[in-house]
MDAnalysis code that builds the backbone (N, CA, C; Angstrom):
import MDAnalysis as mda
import numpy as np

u = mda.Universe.empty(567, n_residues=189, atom_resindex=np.repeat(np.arange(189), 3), trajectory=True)
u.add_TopologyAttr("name", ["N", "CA", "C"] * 189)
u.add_TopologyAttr("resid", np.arange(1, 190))
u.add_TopologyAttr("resname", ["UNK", "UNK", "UNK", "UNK", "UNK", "UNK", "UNK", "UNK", "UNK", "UNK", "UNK", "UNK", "UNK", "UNK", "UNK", "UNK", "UNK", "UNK", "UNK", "UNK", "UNK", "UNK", "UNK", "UNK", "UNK", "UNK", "UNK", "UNK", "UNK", "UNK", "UNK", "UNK", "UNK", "UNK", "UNK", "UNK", "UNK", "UNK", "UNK", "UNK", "UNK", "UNK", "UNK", "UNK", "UNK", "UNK", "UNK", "UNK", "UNK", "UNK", "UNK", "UNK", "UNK", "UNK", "UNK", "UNK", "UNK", "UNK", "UNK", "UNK", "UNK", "UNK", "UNK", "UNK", "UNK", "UNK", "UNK", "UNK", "UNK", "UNK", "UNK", "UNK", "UNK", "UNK", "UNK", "UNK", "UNK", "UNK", "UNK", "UNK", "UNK", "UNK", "UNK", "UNK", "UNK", "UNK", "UNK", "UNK", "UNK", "UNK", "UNK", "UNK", "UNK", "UNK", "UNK", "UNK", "UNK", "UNK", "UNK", "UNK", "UNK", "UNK", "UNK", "UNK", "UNK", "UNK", "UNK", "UNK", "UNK", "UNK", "UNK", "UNK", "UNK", "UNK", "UNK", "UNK", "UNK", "UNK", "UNK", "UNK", "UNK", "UNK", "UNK", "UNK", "UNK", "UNK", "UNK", "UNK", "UNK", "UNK", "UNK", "UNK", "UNK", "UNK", "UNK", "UNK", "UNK", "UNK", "UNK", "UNK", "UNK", "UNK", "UNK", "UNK", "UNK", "UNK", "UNK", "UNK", "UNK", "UNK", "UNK", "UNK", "UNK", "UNK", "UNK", "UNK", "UNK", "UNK", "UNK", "UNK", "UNK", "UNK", "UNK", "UNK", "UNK", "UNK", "UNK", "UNK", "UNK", "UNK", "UNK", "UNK", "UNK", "UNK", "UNK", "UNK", "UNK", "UNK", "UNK", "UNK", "UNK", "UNK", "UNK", "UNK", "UNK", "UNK", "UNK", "UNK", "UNK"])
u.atoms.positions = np.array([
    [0.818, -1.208, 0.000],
    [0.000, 0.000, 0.000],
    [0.851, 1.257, 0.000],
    [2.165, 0.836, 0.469],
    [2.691, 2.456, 0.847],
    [3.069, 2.898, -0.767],
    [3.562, 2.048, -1.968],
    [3.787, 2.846, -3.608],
    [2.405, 3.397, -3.679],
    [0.877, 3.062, -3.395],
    [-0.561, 3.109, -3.985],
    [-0.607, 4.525, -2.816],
    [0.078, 5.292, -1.673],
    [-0.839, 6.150, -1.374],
    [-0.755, 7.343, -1.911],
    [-0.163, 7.946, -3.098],
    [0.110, 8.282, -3.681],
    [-1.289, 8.683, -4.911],
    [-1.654, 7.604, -5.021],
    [-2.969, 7.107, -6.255],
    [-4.089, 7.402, -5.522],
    [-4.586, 7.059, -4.143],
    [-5.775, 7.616, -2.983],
    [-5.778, 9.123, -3.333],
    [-7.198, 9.249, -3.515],
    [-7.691, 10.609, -3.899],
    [-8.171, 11.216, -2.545],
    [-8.394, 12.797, -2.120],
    [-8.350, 13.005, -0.825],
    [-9.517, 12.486, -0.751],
    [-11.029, 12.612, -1.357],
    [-11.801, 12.126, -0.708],
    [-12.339, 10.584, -0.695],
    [-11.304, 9.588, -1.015],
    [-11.032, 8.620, -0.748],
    [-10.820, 8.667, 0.717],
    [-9.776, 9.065, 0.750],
    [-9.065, 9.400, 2.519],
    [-9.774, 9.451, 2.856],
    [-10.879, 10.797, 3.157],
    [-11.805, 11.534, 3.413],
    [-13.194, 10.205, 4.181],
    [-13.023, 9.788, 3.138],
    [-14.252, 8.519, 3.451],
    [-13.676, 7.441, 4.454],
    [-12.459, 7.197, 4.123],
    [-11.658, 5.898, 5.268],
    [-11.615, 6.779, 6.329],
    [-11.480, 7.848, 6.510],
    [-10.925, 8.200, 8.156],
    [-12.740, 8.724, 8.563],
    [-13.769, 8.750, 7.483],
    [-15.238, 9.073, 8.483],
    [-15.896, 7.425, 8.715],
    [-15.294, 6.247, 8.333],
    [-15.376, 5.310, 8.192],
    [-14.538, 4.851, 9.918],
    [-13.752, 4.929, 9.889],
    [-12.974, 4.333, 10.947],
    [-12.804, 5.006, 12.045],
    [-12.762, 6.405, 11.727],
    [-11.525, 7.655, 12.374],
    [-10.158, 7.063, 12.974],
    [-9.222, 6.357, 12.170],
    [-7.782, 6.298, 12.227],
    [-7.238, 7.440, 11.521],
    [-6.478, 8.158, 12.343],
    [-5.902, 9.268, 11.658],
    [-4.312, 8.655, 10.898],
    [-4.783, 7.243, 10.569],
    [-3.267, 7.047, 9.504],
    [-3.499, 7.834, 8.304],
    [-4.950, 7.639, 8.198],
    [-5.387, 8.431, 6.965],
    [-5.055, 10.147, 6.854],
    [-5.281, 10.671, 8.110],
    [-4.920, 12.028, 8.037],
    [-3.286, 12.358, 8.005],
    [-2.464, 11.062, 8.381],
    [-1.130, 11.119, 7.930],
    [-1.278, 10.955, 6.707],
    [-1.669, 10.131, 6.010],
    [-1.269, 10.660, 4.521],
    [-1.458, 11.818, 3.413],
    [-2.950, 12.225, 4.417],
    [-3.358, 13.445, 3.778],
    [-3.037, 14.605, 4.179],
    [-2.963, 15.058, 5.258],
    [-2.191, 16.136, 5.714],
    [-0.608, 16.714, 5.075],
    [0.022, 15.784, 5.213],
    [1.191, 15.770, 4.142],
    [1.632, 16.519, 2.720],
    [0.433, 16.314, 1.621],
    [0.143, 16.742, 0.785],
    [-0.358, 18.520, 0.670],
    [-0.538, 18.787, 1.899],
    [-0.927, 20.228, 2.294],
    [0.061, 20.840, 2.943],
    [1.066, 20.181, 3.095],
    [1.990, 20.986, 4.110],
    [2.704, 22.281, 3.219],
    [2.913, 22.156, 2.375],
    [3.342, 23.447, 1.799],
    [1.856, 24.604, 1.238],
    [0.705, 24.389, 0.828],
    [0.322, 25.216, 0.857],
    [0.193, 26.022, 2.338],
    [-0.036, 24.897, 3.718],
    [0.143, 25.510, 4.607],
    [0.639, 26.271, 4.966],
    [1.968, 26.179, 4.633],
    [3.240, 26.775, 5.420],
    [3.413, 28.416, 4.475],
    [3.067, 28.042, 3.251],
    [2.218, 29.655, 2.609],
    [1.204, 30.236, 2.636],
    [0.272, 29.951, 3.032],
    [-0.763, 30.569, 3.996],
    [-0.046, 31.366, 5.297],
    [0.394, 30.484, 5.469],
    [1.089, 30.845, 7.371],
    [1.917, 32.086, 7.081],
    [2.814, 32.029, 5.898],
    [3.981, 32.862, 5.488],
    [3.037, 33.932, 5.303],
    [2.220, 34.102, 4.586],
    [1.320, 35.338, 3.826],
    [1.096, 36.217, 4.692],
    [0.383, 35.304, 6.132],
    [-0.278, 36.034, 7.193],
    [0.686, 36.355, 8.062],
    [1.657, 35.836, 8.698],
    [2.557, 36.192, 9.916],
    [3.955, 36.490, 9.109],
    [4.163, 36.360, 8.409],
    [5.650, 36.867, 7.664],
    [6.750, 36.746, 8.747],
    [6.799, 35.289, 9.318],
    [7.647, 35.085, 9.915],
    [7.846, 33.275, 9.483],
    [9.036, 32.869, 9.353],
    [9.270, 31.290, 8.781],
    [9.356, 30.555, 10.410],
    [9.797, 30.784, 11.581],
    [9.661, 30.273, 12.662],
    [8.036, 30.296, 13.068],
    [7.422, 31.483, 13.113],
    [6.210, 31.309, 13.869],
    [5.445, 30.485, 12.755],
    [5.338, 30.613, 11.468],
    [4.661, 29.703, 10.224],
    [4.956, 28.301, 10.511],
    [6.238, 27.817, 10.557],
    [6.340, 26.662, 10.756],
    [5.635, 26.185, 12.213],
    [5.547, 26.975, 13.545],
    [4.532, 26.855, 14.514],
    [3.400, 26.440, 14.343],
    [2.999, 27.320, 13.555],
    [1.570, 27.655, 12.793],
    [1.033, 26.141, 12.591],
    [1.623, 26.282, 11.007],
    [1.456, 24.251, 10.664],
    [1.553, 23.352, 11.774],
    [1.985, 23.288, 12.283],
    [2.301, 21.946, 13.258],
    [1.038, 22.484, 14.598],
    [0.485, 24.117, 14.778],
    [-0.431, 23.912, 15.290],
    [-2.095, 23.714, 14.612],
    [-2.199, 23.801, 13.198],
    [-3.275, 23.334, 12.105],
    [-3.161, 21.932, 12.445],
    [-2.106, 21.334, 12.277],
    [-2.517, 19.575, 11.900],
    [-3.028, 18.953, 13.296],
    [-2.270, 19.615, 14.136],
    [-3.147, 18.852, 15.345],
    [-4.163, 19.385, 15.774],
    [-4.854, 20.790, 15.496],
    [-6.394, 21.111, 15.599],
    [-7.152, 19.971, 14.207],
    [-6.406, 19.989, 13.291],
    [-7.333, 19.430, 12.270],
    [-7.518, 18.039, 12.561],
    [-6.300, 16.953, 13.337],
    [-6.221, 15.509, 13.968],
    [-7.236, 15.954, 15.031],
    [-7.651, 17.045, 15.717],
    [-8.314, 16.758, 16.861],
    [-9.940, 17.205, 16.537],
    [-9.914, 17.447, 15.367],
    [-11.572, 18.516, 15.096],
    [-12.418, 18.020, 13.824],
    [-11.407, 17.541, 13.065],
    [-11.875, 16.891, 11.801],
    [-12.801, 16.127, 12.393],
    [-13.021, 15.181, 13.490],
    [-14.434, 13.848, 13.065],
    [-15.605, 14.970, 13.930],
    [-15.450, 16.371, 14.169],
    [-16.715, 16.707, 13.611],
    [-17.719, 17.626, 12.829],
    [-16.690, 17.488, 11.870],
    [-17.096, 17.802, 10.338],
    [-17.424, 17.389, 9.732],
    [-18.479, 17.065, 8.588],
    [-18.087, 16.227, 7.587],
    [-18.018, 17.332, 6.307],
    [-16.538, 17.701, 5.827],
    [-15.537, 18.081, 4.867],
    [-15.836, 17.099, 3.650],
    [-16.737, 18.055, 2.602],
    [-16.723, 17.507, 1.131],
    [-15.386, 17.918, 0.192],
    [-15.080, 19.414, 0.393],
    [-13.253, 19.673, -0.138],
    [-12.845, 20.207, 0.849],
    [-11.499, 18.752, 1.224],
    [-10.632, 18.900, 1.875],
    [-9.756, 20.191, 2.014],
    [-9.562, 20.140, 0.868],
    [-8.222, 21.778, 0.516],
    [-8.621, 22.844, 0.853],
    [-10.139, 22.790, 0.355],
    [-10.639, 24.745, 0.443],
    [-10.832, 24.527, 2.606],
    [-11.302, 23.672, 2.777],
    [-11.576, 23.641, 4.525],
    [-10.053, 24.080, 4.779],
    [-8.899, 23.164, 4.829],
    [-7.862, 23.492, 5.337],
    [-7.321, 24.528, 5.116],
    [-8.037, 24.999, 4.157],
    [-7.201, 26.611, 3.881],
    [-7.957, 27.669, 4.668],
    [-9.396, 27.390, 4.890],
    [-9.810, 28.031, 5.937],
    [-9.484, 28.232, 7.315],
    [-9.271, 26.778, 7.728],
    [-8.536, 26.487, 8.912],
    [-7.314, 27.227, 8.952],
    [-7.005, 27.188, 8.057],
    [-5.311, 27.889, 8.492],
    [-5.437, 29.376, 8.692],
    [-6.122, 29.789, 7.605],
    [-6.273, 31.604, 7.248],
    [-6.885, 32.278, 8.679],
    [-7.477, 31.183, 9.269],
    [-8.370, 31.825, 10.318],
    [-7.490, 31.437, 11.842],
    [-6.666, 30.385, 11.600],
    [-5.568, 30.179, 12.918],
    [-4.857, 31.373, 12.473],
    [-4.145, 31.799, 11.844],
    [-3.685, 33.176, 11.351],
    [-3.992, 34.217, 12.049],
    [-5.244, 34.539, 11.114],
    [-6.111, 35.921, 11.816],
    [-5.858, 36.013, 13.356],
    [-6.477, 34.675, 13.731],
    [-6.437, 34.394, 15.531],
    [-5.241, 34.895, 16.327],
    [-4.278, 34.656, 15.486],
    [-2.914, 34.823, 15.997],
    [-2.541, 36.182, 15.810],
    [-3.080, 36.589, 14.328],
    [-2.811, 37.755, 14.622],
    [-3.079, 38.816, 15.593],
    [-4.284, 38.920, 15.524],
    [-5.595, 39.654, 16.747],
    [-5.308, 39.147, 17.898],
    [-4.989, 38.084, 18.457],
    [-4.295, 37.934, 19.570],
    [-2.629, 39.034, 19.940],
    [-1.792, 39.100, 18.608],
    [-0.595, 39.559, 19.172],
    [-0.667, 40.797, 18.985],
    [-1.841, 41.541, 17.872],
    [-2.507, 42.919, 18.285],
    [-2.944, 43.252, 19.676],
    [-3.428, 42.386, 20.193],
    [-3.784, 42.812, 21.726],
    [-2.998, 42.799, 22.405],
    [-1.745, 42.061, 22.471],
    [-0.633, 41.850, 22.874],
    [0.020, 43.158, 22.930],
    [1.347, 42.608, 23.023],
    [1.872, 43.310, 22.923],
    [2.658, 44.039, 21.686],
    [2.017, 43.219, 20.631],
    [2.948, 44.101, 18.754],
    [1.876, 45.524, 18.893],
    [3.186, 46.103, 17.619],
    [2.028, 47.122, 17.482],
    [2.131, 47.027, 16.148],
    [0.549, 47.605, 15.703],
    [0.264, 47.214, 14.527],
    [1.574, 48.029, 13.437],
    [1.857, 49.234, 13.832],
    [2.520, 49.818, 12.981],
    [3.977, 49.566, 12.780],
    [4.322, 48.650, 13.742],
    [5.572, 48.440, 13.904],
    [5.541, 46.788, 12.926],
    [4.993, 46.210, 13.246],
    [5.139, 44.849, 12.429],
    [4.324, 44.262, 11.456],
    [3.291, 45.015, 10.931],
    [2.403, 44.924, 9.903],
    [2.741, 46.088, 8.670],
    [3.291, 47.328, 8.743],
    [3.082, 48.107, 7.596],
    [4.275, 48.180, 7.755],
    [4.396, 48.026, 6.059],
    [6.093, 47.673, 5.361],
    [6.824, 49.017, 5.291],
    [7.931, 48.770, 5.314],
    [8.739, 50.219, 4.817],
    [8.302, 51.166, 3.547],
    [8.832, 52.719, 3.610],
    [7.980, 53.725, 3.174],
    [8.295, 53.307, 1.474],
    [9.397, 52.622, 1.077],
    [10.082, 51.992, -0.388],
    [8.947, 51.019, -0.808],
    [8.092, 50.405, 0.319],
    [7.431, 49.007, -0.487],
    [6.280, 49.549, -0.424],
    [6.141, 50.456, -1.566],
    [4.343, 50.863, -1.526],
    [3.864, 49.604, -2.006],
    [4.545, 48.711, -2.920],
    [3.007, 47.890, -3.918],
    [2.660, 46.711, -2.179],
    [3.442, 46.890, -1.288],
    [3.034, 46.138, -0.361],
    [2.667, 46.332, 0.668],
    [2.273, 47.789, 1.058],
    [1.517, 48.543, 1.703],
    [0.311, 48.239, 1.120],
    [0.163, 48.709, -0.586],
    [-1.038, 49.065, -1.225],
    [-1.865, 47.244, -0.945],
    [-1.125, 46.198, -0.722],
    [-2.061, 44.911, -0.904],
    [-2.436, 44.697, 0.574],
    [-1.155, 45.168, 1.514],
    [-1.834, 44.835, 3.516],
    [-2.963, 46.190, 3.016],
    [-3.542, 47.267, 2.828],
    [-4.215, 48.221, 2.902],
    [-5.907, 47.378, 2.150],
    [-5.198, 46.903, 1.470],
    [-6.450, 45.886, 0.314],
    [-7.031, 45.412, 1.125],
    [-6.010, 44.254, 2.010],
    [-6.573, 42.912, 2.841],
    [-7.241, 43.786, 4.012],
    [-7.058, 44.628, 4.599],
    [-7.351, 45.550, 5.910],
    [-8.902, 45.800, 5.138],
    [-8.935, 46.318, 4.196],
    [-10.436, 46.978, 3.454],
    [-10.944, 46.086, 3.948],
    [-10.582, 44.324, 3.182],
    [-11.639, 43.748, 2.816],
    [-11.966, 43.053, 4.084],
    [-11.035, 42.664, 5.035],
    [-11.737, 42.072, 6.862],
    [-12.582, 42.815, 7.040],
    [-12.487, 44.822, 6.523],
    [-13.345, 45.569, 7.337],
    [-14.378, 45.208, 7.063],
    [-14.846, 44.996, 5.616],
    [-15.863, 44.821, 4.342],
    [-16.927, 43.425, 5.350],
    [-15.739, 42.405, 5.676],
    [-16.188, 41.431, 6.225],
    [-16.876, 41.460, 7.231],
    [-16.186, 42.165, 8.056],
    [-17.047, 42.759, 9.735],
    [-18.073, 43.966, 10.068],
    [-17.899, 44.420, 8.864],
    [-19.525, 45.468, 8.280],
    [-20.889, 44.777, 8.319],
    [-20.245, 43.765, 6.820],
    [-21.318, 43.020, 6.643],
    [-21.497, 42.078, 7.464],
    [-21.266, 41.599, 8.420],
    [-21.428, 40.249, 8.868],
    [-22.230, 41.064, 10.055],
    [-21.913, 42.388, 10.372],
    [-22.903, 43.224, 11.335],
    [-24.174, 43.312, 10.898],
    [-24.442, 43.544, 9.337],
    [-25.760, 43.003, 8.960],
    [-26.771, 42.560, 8.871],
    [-26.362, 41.025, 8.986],
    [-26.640, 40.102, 9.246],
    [-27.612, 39.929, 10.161],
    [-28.965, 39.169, 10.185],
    [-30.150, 38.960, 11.178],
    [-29.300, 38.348, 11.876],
    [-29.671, 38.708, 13.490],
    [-28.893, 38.081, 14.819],
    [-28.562, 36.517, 14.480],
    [-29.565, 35.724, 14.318],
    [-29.550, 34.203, 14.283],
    [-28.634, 33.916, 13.443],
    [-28.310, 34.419, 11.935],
    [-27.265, 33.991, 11.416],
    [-26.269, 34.265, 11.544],
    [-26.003, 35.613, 12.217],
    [-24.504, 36.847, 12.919],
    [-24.107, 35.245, 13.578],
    [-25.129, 35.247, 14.867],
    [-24.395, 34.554, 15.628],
    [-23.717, 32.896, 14.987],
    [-24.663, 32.454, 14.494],
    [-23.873, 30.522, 14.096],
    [-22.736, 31.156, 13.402],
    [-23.264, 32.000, 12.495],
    [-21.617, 32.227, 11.547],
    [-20.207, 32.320, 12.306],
    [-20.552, 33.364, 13.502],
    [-19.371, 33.542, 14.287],
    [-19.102, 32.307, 15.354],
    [-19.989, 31.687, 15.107],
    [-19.049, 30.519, 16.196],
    [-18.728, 29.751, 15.449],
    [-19.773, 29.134, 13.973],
    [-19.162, 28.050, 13.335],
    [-17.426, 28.336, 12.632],
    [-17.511, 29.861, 11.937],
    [-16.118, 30.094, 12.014],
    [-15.268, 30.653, 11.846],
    [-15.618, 31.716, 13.157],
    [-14.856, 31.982, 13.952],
    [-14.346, 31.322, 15.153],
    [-15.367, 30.617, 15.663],
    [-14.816, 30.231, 16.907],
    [-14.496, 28.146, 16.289],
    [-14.851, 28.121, 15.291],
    [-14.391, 26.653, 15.363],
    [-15.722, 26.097, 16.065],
    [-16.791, 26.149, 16.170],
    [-17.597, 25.453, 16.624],
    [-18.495, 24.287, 15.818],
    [-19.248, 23.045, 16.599],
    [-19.816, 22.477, 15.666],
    [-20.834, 22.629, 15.462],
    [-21.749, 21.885, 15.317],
    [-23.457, 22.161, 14.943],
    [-23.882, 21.925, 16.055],
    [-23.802, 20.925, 17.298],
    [-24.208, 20.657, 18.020],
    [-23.869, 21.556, 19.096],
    [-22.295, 21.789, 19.208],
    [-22.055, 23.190, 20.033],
    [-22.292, 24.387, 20.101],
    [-22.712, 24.696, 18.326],
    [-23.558, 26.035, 18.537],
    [-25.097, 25.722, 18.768],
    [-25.611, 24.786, 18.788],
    [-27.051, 24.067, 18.840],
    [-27.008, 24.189, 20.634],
    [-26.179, 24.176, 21.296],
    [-26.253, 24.035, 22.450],
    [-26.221, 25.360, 23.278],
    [-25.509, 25.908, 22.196],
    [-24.958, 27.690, 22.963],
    [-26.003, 28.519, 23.144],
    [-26.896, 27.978, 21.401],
    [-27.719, 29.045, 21.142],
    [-29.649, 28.777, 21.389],
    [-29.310, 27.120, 21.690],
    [-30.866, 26.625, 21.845],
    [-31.212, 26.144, 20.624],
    [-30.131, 26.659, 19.440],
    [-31.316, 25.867, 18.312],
    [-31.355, 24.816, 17.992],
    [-31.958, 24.134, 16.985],
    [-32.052, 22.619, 16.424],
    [-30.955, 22.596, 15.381],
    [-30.631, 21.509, 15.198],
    [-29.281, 21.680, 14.398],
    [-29.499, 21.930, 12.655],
    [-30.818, 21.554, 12.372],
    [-31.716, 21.976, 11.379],
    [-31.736, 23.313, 11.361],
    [-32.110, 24.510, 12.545],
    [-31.718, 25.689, 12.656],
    [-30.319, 25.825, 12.103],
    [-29.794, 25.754, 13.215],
    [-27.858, 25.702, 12.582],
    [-28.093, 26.154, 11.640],
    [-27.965, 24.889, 10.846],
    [-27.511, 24.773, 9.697],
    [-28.073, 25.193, 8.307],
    [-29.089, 25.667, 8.461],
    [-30.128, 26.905, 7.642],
    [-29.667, 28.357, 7.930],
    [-29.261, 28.547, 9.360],
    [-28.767, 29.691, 9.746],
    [-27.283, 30.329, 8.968],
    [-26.774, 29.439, 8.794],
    [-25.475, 29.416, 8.316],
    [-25.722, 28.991, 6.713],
    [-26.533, 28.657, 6.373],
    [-26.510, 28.524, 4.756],
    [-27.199, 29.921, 4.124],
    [-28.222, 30.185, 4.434],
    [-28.649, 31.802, 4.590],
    [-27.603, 32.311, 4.766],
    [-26.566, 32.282, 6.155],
    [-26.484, 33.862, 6.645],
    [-24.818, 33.559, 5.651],
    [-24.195, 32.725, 5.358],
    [-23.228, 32.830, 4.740],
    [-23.501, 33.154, 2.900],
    [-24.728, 33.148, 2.143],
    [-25.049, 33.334, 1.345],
    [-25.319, 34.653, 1.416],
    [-26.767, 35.655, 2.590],
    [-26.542, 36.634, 2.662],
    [-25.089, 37.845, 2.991],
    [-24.195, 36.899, 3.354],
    [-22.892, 37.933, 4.076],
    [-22.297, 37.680, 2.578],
    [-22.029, 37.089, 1.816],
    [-21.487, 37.277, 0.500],
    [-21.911, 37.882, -0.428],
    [-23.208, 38.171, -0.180],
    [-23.799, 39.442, -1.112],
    [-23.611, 40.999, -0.455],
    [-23.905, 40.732, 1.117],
    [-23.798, 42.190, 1.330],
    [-22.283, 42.622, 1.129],
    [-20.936, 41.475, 1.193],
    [-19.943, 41.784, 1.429],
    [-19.377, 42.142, -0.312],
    [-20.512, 41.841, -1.752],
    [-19.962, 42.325, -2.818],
    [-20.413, 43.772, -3.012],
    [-21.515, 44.027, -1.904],
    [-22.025, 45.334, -2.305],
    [-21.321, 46.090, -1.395],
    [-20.543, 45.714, -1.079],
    [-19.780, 46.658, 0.189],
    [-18.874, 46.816, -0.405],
    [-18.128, 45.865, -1.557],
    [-17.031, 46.247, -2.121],
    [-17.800, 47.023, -3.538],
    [-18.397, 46.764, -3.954],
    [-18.981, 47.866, -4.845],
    [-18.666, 49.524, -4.713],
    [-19.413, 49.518, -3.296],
    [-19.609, 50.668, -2.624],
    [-18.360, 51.574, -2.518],
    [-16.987, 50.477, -1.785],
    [-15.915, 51.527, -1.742],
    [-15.261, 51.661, -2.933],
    [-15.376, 51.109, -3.823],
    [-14.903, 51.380, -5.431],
    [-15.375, 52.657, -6.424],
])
């Protein structure tokens, strides 16, 4: 088997590890992501020590959180997962002790890389506008399902609803937050 894992498609994997939950399977699949990871990680913290942190703290939230999901694409989830351990980290070391101006905005020579952190800054704002929007019931699942990493049953528990709620709440309110969030970029254009 070990020449054939190579030929296993992720949602092959995908099916053996909701089948069993042996995470040999998430060893083989995890693997295959480690470099987009580790550029994700790079993008957001522009540091190769804390990135490499980073990854090695994704795979073991994803070994410990994956069985309760069920993940139809693997790649686009893990890239969520990561972008949003990121953010976390970031907004954590904003409160901290960095300061934003000291370790986020580039020297006065790198405008084209001012001009893209200034982009990404718009568009979180764009994000946290619209997601203010949003009817309470879907504000809230959205922000726990993910932001906070929560499941259906844990926001089903937080919030009282049925997981049928949930999960209507979050198909709505993530459909409505992608419209208000194109008319928001409309708007500042």
């Amino acid at each position: 088997m070990s020449n054939q894992k190579s030929d296993i498609t992720d949602d092959e994997l995908l099916h053996h590890y909701y089948q069993d939950y042996d995470n040999k399977w998430l060893g083989i699949l995890l693997p295959r992501y480690a470099l987009l990871l580790f550029g994700v990680c790079m993008k957001y913290l522009k540091n190769e020590d804390d990135s490499k942190d980073c990854v090695q703290h994704i795979y073991l939230k994803v070994i410990n959180e994956l069985y309760k999901f069920r993940v139809k694409n693997f790649k686009s989830w893990l890239y969520m997962v990561a972008k949003n351990e990121c953010l976390m980290r970031l907004r954590s070391a904003k409160n901290g002790t960095v300061e934003l101006n000291e370790t986020f905005l580039p020297e006065a020579e790198d405008t084209g890389r001012k001009e893209v952190l200034m982009e990404r800054e718009k568009k979180i704002e764009n994000l946290y506008k619209s997601l203010e929007k949003l009817k309470p019931d879907q504000q809230q699942c959205i922000r726990y399902f993910y932001m906070e990493k929560k499941s259906y049953a844990e926001i089903g528990e937080l919030t009282g609803f049925t997981i049928s709620q949930v999960k209507s709440y979050l198909q709505n309110g993530k459909r409505n937050l992608e419209i208000l969030m194109a008319a928001g970029e409309t708007k500042n254009t």
